[in-house]
N, C-alpha and C positions, 0 to 999 in steps of 0.2 A: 683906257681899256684894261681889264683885271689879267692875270697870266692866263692863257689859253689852259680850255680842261684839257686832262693830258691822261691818257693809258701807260702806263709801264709794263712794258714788255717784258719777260725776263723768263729764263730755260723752265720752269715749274709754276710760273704765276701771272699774274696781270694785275698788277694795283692801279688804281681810278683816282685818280685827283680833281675834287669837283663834281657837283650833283648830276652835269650832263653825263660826264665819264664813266659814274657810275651807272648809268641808266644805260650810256652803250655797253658797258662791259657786260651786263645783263645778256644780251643777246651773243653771248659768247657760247654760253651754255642753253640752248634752244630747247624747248619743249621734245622730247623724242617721240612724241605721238604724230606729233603735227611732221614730224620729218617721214616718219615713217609713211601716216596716211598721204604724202606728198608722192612717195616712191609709189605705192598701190595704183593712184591716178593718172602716173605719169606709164607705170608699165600697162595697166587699162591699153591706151590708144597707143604705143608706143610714143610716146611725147618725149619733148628735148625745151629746154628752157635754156635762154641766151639775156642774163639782166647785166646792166649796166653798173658799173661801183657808185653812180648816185644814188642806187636806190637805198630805201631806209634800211639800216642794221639789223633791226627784226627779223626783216624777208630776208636780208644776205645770209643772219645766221641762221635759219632752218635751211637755205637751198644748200649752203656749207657741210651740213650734217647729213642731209639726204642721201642714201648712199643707193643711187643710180649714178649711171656713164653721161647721159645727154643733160646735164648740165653744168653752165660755166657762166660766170661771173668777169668781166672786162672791159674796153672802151667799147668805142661802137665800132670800131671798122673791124677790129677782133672777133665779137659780135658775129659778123657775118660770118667770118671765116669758119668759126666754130658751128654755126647753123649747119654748112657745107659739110661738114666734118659729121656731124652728128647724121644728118640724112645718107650721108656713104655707110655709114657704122649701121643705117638700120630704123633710123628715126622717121616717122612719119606724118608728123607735126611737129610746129615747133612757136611756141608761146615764146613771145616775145615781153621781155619786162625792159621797159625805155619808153621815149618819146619817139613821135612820128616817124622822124626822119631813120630813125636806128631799125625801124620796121620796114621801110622800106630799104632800106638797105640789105636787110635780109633777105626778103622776096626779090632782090633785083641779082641777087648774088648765087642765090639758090636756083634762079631761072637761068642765071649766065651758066651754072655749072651742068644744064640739063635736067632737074630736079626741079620742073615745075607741078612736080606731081605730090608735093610735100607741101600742106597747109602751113599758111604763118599764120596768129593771131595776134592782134591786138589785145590789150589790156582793159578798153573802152572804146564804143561805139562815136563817144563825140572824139574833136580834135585832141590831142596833148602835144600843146604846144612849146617852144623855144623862144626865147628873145631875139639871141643868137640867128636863129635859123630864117625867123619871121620877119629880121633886119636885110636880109636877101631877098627882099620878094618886095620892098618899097619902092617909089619912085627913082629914089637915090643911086640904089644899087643897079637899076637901067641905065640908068646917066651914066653909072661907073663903065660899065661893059660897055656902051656906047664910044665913052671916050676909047676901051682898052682898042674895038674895032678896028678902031678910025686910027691906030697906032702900029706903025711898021713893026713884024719882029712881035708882035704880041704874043704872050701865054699867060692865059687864067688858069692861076691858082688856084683853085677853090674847098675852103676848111672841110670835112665830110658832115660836119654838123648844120647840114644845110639839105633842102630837100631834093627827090629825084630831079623835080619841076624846076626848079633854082636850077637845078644843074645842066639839066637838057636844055632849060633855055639859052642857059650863057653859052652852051656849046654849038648853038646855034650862030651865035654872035660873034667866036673868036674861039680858039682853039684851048679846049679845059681841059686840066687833068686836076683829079680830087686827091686829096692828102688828110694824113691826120696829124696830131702835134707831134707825135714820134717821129715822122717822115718829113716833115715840112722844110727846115733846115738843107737836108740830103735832096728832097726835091727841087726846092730853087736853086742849089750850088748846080745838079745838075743841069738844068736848063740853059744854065749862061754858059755851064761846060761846052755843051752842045752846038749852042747858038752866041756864042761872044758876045755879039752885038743885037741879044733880047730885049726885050723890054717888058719884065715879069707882072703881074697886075695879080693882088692876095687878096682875098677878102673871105667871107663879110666880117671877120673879127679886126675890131684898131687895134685894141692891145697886142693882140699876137701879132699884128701888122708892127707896131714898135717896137715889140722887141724885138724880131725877126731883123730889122733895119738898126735898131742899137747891138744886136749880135752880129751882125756883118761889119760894123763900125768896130767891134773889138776885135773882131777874126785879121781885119786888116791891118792890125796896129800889133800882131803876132811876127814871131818869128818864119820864114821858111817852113822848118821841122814840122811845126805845131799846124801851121796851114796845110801843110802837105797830109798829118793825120785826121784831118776832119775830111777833108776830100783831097783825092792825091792826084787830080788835072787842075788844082789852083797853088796859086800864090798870093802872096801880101797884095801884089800891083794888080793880082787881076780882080780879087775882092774888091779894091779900090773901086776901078771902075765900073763895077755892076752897082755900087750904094746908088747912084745918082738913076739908076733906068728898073732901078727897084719900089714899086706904086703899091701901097695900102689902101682899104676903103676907111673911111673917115667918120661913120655913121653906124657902127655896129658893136653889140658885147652882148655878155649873157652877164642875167642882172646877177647871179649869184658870183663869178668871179670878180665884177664890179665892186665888191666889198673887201676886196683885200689888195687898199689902198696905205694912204698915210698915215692911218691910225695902227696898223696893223705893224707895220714898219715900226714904227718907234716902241710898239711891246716887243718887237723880237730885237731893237737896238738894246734895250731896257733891260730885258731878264733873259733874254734868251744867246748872250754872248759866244757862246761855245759848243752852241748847238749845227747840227748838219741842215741845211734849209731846203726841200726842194721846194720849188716854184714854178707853175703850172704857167704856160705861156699866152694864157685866157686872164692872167692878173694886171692890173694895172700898172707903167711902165713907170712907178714908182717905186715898184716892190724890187721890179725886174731892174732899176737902175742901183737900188739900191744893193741889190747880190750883185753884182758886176763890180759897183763901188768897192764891196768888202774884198774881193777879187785881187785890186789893186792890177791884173789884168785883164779884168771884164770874162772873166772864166771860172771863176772859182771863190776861195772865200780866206780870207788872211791866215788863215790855220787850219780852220776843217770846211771840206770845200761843200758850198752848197752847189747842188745839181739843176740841170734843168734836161726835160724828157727830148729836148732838140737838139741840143749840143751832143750829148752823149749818144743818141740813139745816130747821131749823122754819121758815126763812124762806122756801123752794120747796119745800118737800115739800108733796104734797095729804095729807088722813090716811088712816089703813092702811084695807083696805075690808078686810071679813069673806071667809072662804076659802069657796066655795061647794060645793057635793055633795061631802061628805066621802068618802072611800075608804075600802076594808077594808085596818087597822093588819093591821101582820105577825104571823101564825099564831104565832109564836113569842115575841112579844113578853109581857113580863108582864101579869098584868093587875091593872087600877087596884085601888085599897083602897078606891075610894070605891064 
């Protein structure tokens, strides 16, 4: 693999290195038309637009530019919140730019909040679907919540990148609370806080599921101190024994973080020595074993520490609360195997 194209950042400029780079850095400086006629249509209906950081650089640089209040740019449980936020300020619609599940989250979030009176849209009439999200609706993932059931002491985790229906169902099954990758960490330490002798059950993502369980394997191989500032009702001995009654699903990824495996790894061994790495917990637990490795304590990185949005956010994040009065999934959408 060739060095990563790469943006330079710097107080007065943005250099591009590489033909991709330059094509994103393009979308730095956006058309001001297309921003402007975006403000007009959106003051039109009072409208609020809530997109996700996947969407393409193009659309992020016009909504960036656009100078109205109802939009924002984040993960997806953000997303919601910011929907909520926007219909209190005055918003009376609110387009939604994501897949499925990041739309229902908004309609289920906006009707938790009393504010069933503010339209969401969709982006397209057919499904826009997940890997991710669509590996929770398989046979597999039945069999998983079956077992959690059938298991004293159970609580489903469940990623938020998954759908109402996913959700309802399992809660049906055994007791869910939804999390996202900033909370997730914070969420399971609480749980066994709570319940000592739980038995946590994560899904549908394996990666996040292994690293979630090789981060608990380094948290308990820490000092006191350092265990106490990630959550401060543990210790080394009681991480200990939550590793073993801590359960991933086995059969789940989104195909796009699936690509930043062993190849990936040995370009950032290669040319990228002295760089800060963060690493998204959706990556494969080669990437993730490898930042632990540089770590030398499975935390950080032998000189300049690379990050991850769990470990860090475990220390202010409260844990993920469960999505309330689920919505009707899209008409179009598959439907589950379970």
């Amino acid at each position: 693999m060739a060095s990563f194209p790469s943006l330079l950042l710097q107080a007065e400029t943005i250099a591009a290195q590489g033909a991709f780079a330059e094509a994103q850095a393009a979308f730095f400086d956006p058309d001001p038309e297309a921003a402007l006629g975006l403000r007009r249509r959106l003051a039109a209906v009072d409208g609020g637009v809530v997109a996700h950081f996947y969407m393409d650089p193009e659309l992020q640089g016009v909504l960036y530019a656009t100078p109205w209040p109802h939009i924002h740019i984040s993960d997806s449980l953000v997303m919601a919140d910011r929907a909520v936020a926007m219909a209190e300020a005055g918003a009376r619609t609110i387009a939604v730019l994501g897949v499925d599940f990041m739309s229902e989250n908004v309609r289920a979030m906006l009707d938790a909040s009393g504010r069933s009176d503010v339209a969401v849209y969709r982006v397209s009439e057919r499904a826009i679907g997940c890997s991710l999200a669509e590996s929770a609706e398989a046979l597999a993932y039945g069999a998983y919540l079956e077992r959690a059931a059938a298991t004293p002491k159970a609580l489903h985790v469940v990623y938020i990148n998954t759908s109402l229906r996913t959700k309802a169902y399992a809660h049906r099954k055994v007791p869910t609370i939804t999390c996202t990758s900033s909370n997730v960490l914070r969420t399971v330490l609480q749980a066994f806080a709570q319940e000592p002798d739980a038995h946590v059950f994560f899904g549908p993502d394996t990666y996040m599921g292994q690293n979630l369980r090789a981060m608990l394997e380094a948290i308990a191989g820490m000092d006191a101190a350092k265990v106490a500032a990630i959550h401060p009702e543990h210790t080394p001995a009681s991480i200990a024994r939550i590793i073993d009654r801590f359960h991933y699903f086995e059969a789940g990824n989104c195909v796009v973080h699936h690509m930043f495996g062993a190849e990936v790894v040995a370009t950032i061994e290669r040319e990228y020595q002295d760089a800060d790495v963060a690493a998204h917990l959706e990556v494969p637990g080669r990437c993730s074993r490898w930042r632990c490795a540089a770590a030398g304590t499975g935390a950080g990185s032998s000189a300049r520490p690379p990050t991850s949005s769990a470990t860090s956010a475990a220390r202010s994040s409260p844990p993920a609360r469960a999505i309330s009065r689920p919505a009707s999934p899209s008409s179009s959408a598959p439907r589950p195997g379970w």
